[in-house]
C-alpha positions in Angstrom: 52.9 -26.5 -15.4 54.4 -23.5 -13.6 53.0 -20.8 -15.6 49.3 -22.5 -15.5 49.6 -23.1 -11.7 50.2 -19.1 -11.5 47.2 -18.2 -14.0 45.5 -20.3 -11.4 46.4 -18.6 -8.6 46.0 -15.2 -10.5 42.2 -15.9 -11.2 41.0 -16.9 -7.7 43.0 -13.7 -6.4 40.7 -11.9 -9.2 37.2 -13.6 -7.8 38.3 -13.3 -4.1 38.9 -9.6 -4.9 35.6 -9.1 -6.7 33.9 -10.8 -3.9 35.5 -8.8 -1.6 34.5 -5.8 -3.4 31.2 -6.3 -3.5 30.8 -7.5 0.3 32.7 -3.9 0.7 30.4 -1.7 -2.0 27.1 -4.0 0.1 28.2 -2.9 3.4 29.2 0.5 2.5 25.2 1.7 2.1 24.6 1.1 5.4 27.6 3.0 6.9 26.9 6.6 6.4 29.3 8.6 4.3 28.8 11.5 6.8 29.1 10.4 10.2 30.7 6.5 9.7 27.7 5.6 11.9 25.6 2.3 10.7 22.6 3.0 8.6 19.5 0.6 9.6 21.2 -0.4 12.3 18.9 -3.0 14.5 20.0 -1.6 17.5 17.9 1.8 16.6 19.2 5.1 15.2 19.1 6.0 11.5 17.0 4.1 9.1 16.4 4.5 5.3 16.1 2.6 2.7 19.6 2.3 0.9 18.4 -0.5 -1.4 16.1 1.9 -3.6 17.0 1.1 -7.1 13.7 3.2 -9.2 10.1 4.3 -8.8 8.0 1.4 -9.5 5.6 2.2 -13.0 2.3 2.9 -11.3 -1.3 1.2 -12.5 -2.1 1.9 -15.6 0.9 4.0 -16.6 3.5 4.6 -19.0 6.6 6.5 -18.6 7.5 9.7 -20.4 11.1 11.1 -20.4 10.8 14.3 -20.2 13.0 17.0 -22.2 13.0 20.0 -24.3 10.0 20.9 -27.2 8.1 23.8 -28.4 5.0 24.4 -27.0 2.5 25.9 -29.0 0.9 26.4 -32.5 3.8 25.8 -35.3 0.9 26.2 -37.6 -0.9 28.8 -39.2 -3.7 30.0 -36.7 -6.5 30.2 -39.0 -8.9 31.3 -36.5 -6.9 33.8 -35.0 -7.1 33.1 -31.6 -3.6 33.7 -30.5 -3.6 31.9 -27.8 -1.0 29.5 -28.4 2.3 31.2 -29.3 4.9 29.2 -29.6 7.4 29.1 -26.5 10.2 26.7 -25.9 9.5 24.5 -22.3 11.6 21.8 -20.8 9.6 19.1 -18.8 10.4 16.6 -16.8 9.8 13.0 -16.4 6.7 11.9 -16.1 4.1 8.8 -16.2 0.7 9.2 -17.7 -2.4 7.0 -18.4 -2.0 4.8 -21.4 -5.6 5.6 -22.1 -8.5 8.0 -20.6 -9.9 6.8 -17.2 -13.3 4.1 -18.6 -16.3 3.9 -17.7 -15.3 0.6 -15.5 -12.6 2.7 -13.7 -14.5 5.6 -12.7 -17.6 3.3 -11.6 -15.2 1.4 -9.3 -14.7 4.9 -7.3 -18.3 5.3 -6.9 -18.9 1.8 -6.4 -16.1 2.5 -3.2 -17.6 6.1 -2.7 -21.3 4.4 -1.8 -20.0 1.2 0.1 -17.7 3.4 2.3 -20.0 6.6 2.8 -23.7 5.1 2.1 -25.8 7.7 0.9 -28.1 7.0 3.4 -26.4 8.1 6.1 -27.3 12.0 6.5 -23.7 13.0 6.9 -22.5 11.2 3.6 -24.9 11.8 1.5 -23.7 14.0 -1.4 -20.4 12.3 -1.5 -21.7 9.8 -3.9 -24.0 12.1 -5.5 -21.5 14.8 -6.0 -19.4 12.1 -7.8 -21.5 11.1 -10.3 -21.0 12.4 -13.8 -23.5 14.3 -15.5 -25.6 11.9 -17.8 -27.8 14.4 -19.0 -24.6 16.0 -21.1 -26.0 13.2 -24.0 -29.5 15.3 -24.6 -29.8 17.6 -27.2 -32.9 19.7 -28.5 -33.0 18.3 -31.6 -31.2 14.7 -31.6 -32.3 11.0 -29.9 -29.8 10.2 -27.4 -31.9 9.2 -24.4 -30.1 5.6 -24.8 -26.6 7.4 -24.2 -28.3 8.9 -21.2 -29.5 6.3 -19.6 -26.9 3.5 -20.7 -23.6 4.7 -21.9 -22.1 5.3 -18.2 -22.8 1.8 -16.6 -24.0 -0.5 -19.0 -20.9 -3.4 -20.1 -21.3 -2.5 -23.7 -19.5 0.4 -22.8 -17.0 -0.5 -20.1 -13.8 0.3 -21.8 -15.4 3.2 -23.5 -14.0 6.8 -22.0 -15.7 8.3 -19.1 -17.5 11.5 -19.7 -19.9 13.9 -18.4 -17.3 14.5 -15.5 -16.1 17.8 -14.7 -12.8 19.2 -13.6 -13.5 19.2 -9.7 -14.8 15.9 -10.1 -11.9 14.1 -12.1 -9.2 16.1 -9.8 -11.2 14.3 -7.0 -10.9 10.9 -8.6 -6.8 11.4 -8.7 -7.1 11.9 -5.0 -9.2 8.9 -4.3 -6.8 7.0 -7.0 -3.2 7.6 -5.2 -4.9 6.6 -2.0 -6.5 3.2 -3.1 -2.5 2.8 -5.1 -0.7 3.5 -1.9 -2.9 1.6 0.1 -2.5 -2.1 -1.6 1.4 -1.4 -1.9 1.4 -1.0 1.5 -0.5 -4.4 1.9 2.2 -5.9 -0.7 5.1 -4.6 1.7 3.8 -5.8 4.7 3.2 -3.0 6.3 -0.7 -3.4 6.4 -2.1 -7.0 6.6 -3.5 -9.0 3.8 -6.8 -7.9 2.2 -7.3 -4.5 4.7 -8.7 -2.7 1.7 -11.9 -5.3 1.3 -12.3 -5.4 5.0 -12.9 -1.3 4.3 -15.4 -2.3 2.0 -17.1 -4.6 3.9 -17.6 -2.4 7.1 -15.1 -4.3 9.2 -13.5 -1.3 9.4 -14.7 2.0 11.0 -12.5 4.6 8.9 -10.2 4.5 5.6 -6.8 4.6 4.4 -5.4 8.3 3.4 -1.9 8.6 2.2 -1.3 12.4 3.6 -2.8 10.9 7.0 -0.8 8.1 7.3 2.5 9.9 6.7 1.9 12.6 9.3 0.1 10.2 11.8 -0.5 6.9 10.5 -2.6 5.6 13.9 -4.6 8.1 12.7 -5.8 5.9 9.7 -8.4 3.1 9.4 -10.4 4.8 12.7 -7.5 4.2 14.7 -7.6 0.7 14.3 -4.2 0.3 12.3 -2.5 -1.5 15.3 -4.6 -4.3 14.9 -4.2 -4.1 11.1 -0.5 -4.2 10.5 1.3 -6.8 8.5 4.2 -8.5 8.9 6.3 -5.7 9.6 5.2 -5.6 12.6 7.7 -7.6 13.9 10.5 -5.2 13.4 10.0 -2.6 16.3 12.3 -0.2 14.1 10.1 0.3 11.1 6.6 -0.5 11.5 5.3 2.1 9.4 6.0 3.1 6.3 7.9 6.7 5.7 9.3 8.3 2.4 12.2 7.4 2.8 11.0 4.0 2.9 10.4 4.4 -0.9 7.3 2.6 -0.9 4.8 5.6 -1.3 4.3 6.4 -4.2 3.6 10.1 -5.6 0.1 11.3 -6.5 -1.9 10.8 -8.9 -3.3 14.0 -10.5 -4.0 15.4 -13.8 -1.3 16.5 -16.2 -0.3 20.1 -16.2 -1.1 21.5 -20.3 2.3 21.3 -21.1 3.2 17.8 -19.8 -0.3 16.8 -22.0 1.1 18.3 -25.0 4.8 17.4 -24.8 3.1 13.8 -24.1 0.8 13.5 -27.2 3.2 15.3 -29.8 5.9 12.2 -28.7 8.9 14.0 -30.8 10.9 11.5 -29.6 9.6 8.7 -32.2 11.3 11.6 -34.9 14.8 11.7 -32.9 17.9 11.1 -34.5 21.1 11.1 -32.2 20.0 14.6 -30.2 18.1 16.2 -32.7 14.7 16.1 -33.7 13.8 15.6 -37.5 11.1 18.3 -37.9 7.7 18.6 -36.7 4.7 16.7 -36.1 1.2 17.9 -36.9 -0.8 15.1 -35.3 0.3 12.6 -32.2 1.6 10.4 -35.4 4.1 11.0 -38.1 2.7 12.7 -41.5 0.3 15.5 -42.3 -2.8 13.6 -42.9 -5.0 11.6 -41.2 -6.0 8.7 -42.7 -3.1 5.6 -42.2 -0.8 5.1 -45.5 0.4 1.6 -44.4 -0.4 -1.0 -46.5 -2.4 -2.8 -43.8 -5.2 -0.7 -42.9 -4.9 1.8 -46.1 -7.1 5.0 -46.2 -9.0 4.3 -42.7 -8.2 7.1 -40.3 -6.2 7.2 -37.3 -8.3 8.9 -34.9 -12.1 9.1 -33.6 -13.0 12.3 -35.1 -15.9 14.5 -36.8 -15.3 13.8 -40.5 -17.8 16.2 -42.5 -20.7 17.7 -41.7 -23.2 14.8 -40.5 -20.3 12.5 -40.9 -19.1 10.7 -37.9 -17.8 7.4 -38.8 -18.1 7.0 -42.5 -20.7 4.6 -44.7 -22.4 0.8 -43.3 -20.0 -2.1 -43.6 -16.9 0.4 -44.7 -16.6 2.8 -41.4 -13.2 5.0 -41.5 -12.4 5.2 -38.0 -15.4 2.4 -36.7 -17.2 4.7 -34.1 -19.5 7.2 -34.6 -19.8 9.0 -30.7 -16.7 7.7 -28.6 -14.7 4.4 -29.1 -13.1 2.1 -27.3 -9.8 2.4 -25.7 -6.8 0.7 -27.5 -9.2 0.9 -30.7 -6.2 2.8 -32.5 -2.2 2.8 -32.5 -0.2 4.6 -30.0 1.9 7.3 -30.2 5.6 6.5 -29.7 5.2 7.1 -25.8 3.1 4.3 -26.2 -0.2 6.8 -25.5 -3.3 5.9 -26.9 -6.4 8.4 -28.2 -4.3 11.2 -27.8 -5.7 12.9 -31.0 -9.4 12.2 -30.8 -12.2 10.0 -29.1 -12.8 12.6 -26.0 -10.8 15.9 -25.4 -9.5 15.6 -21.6 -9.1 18.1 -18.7 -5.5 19.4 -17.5 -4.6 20.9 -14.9 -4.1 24.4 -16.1 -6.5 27.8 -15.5 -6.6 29.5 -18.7 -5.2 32.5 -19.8 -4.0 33.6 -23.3 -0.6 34.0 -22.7 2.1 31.7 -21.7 4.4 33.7 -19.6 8.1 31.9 -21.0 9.5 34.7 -19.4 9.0 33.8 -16.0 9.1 29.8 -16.2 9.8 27.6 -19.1 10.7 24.7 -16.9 7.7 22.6 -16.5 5.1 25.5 -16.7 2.2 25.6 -15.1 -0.4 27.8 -14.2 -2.7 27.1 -11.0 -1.0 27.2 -7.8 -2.5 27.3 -5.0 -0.2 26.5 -1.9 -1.6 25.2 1.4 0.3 23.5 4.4 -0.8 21.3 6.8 -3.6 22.5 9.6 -1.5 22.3 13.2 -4.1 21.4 15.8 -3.7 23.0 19.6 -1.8 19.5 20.6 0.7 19.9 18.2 -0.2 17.3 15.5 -2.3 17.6 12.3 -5.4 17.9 12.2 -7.4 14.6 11.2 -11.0 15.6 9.7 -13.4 12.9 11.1 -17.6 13.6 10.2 -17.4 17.4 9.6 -17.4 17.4 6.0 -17.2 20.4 4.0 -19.2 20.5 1.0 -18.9 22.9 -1.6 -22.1 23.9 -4.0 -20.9 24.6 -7.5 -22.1 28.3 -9.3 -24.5 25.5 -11.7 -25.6 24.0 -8.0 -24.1 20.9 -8.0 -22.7 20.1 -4.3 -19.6 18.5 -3.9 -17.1 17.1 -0.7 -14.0 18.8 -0.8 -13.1 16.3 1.5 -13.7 12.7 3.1 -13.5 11.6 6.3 -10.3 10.8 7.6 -8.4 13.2 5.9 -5.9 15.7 6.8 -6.9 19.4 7.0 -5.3 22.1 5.0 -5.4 25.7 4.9 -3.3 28.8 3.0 -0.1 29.6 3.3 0.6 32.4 5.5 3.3 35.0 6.1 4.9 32.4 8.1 5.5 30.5 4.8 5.9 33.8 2.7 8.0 36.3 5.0 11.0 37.3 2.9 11.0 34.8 0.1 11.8 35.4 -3.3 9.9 32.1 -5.2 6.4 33.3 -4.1 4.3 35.9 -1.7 1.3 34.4 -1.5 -1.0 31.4 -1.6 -3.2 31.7 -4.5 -1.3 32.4 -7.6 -3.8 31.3 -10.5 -4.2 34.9 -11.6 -0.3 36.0 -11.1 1.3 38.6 -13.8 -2.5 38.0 -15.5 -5.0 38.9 -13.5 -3.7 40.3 -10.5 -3.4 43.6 -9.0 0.1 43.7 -10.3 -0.8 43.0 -13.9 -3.9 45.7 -14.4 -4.2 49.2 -15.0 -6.4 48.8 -11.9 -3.4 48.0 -9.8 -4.4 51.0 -7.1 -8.2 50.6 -7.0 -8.1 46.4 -6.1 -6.0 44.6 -3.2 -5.2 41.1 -3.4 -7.9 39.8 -1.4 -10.4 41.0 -4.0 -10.9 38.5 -7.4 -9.6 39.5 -10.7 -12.7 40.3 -12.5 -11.8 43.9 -13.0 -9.3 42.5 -15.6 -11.3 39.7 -16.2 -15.0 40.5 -15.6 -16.4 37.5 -16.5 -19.9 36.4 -15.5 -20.8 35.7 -12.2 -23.4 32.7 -11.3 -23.5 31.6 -7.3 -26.0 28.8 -6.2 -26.6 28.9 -2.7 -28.9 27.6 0.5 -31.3 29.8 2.3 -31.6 28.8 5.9 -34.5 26.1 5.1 -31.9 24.5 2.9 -33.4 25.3 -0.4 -30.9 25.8 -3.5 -31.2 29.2 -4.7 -29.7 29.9 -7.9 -28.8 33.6 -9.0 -27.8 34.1 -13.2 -25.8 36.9 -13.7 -28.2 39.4 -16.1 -25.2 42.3 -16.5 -24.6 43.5 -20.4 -21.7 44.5 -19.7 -19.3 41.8 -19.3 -16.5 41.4 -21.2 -14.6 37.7 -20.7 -15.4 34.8 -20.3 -11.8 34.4 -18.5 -11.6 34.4 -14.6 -9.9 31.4 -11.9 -12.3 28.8 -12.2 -11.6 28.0 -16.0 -9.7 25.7 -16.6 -7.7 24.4 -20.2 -8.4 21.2 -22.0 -7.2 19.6 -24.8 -7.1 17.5 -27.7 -9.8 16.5 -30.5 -12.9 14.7 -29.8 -15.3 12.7 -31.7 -17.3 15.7 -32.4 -14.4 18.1 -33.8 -13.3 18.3 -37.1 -9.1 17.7 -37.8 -8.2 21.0 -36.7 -8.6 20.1 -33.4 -6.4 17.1 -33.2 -3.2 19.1 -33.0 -2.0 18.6 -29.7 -1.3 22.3 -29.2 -4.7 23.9 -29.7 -6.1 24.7 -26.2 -9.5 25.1 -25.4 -11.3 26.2 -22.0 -14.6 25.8 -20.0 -15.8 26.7 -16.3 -14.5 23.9 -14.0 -17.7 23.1 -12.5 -19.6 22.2 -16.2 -19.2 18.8 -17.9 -19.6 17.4 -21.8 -20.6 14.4 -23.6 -17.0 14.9 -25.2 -14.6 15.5 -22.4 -12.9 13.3 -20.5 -9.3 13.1 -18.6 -6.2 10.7 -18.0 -4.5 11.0 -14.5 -0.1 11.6 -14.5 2.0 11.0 -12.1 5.4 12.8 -11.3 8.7 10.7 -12.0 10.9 11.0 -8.8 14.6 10.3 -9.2 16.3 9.7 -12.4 15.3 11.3 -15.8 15.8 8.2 -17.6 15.5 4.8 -17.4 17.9 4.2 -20.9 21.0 3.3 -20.0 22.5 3.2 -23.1 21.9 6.0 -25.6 20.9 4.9 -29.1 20.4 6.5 -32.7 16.7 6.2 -32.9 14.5 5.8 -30.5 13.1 2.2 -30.0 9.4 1.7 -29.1 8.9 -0.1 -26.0 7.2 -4.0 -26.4 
């Protein structure tokens, strides 16, 4: 009776402990390890949010541990382009579209795009315009495809069907919109805007829109200046009435992936792990070196939308190998072990990457990219950021398609300066598309060009400018010289993968391709990425192999 009577005792000292502990380890977030002064204190001071336990998967998403792989062709470069040498990059975590932006995704932007800024108004009217995609990408000389023209883009046969005819400006522009629609309704879900703000955009209630950059630096900036009227139920608490990054509820941008995240994405080594090696390579997004799926299930049809033969898109009447003959729905074929779908095939997709032949390991091979272009915030004369309002700037593209580099509402940005630059090490300069290849420092015409000038004396690629005259009248100049010699300059960007009208070769994830960033295809299209912040994992527990998620 004794000895149980102590157990007793024992135990509850065990839970009042525990509970103890955990009231201590609860309390201790809020007291800062630095100063002992409270953290979210309601009497003022400090505030952050110490409860953060992970980024929250966007829309759409699906996460990607990054790690270490071999970029590049493993094998044999049969038409010698050597362009993709194999280099060994480490990349970091990541989320990426399951599956290419839809038709029915991109028409909701433009659907927002004319509601917001009616075309009819003078001031917005090539905002929607410069948004549309290019129909006319489905006409060819010899081959019937006015129905693709005139129906593929917003008719619901083809909702889930990949958007193309959408070039890079124009899907960089759609990330933009993306993160600040995102950012918008979790603020709504927080309570930090009220209920349904986003619709009352829509609807005109509202004179202005939501921008993520804008409401960071000066959120009564947003919604017109109307937020105060606006805000949800955090407006009760005088302390935190807008949201900050360190309240953790912003989320990151969307944008498109960088080349390397793309392929380190599609090749999805990780289904071939075993404890912390890899075993061997992969050809294709999938395991094996052909094609077609061996599975008893499904026997002998292919994998992927792809260009089979010559005149042979999709195989015979009633017995179709990969059931499409131009693009095909997404989800219409497995996904990798990321959990990616039409990684090899359906539509090749823009990244974020200008092109060069040469990957330059030796000055980054930790989540390479080529493309930076730094800019900071514009600092008006009262101190604070300047807010674009009306004054649009448009931009017309070399083929004379005009496009808003920016909406209303806005925050303005301009280059780096020495300010930024002035005895760093990391970088000198804003623009650093062209640097080690195609800058001054890379040419034998390093004394005869400065910086300010273009690379086209290493590169001296066409040149093709559309402009207005002073009636407004598009003028477009072609560029008639016989003397160039690449088709290589700033403005070209890479994209990848296999498309429904490219042969097998072209479904290895590390062939690279490139095109002007202002033209468009009937057989490109893009997926948005996000950056992971925090962790790199969300495993907790390390296993053999890895295990696909449900």
């Amino acid at each position: 009776m004794k000895k149980h009577f102590i157990k007793v005792v024992l135990s509850c000292a065990i839970v009042m402990g525990s509970f103890s502990s955990c009231k201590n380890s609860s309390s201790s977030k809020n007291v800062s390890r630095a100063t002992g002064w409270k953290i979210n204190a309601k009497e003022g001071g400090f505030q952050y949010n110490s409860d953060f336990k992970e980024q929250e998967t966007p829309p759409g998403t699906v996460f990607v541990e990054g790690g270490t792989f071999t970029k590049g062709k493993v094998q044999d470069d049969i038409m010698h382009d050597w362009n993709n040498t194999p280099t060994q990059q480490h990349v970091q975590s990541f989320y990426m579209d399951e599956t290419e932006v839809t038709n029915v995704m991109y028409l909701e932007y433009l659907d927002y795009l004319k509601e917001v800024y009616p075309p009819e108004n003078p001031n917005y009217t090539n905002i929607y315009t410069g948004a549309l995609p290019d129909t006319l990408v489905w006409r060819n000389r010899l081959g019937f495809n006015e129905t693709m023209t005139n129906n593929y883009l917003r008719h619901p046969a083809y909702a889930e069907y990949p958007v193309v005819g959408v070039n890079w400006v124009q899907a960089t522009q759609y990330a933009e919109w993306r993160t600040d629609r995102v950012n918008e309704a979790m603020l709504e879900r927080e309570g930090y805007l009220a209920d349904d703000t986003k619709y009352k955009v829509l609807n005109g209630e509202v004179d202005g829109t939501f921008s993520t950059e804008a409401y960071l630096n000066n959120p009564t900036s947003v919604y017109g200046g109307e937020i105060d009227s606006l805000q949800g139920k955090q407006k009760r608490d005088s302390v935190n009435v807008f949201a900050k990054r360190s309240s953790g509820v912003i989320m990151p941008e969307y944008r498109l992936p960088t080349e390397t995240e793309w392929e380190y994405a599609a090749q999805a080594l990780v289904g071939s792990r075993e404890y912390n090696n890899y075993r061997g390579r992969k050809k294709y997004p999938w395991e094996g070196d052909y094609t077609r799926n061996g599975q008893r299930v499904g026997r002998g049809d292919q994998l992927a939308n792809f260009k089979q033969g010559k005149g042979d898109y999709g195989g015979i009447a009633e017995w179709s190998d990969d059931g499409a003959d131009i693009t095909a729905q997404v989800k219409s074929y497995k996904p990798n072990d990321f959990g990616l779908y039409d990684m090899a095939g359906n539509v090749s997709e823009w990244v974020a990457d200008v092109y060069r032949p040469i990957v330059d390991d030796e000055i980054s091979d930790f989540n390479y990219y080529r493309g930076n272009v730094f800019m900071k915030k514009a600092i008006g004369e009262d101190g604070k950021v300047e807010i674009l309002t009306d004054q649009i700037v448009y931009d017309t593209l070399p083929n004379g398609k005009v496009v808003a580099m920016n909406l209303p509402g806005e925050i303005k940005e301009v280059p780096v300066g020495e300010e930024e630059t002035y005895l760093r090490t990391n970088f000198d300069k804003s623009d650093n598309r062209g640097y080690r290849d195609g800058d001054p420092g890379s040419s034998r015409f390093f004394d005869r060009f400065s910086d300010e000038e273009d690379n086209r004396k290493m590169y001296d690629s066409p040149q093709f400018k559309a402009e207005r005259d002073s009636t407004g009248k598009l003028i477009r100049k072609y560029d008639t010289s016989n003397y160039r010699t690449s088709l290589i300059n700033d403005e070209v960007r890479v994209y990848k993968g296999g498309s429904w009208r490219d042969r097998a070769y072209w479904l290895d994830p590390a062939q690279r391709r490139y095109l002007p960033q202002y033209m468009a295809t009937d057989d490109i299209g893009f997926r948005c990425a996000m950056s992971r912040v925090g962790s790199k994992s969300k495993i907790k527990n390390k296993t053999v192999r890895h295990k696909k998620a449900k």
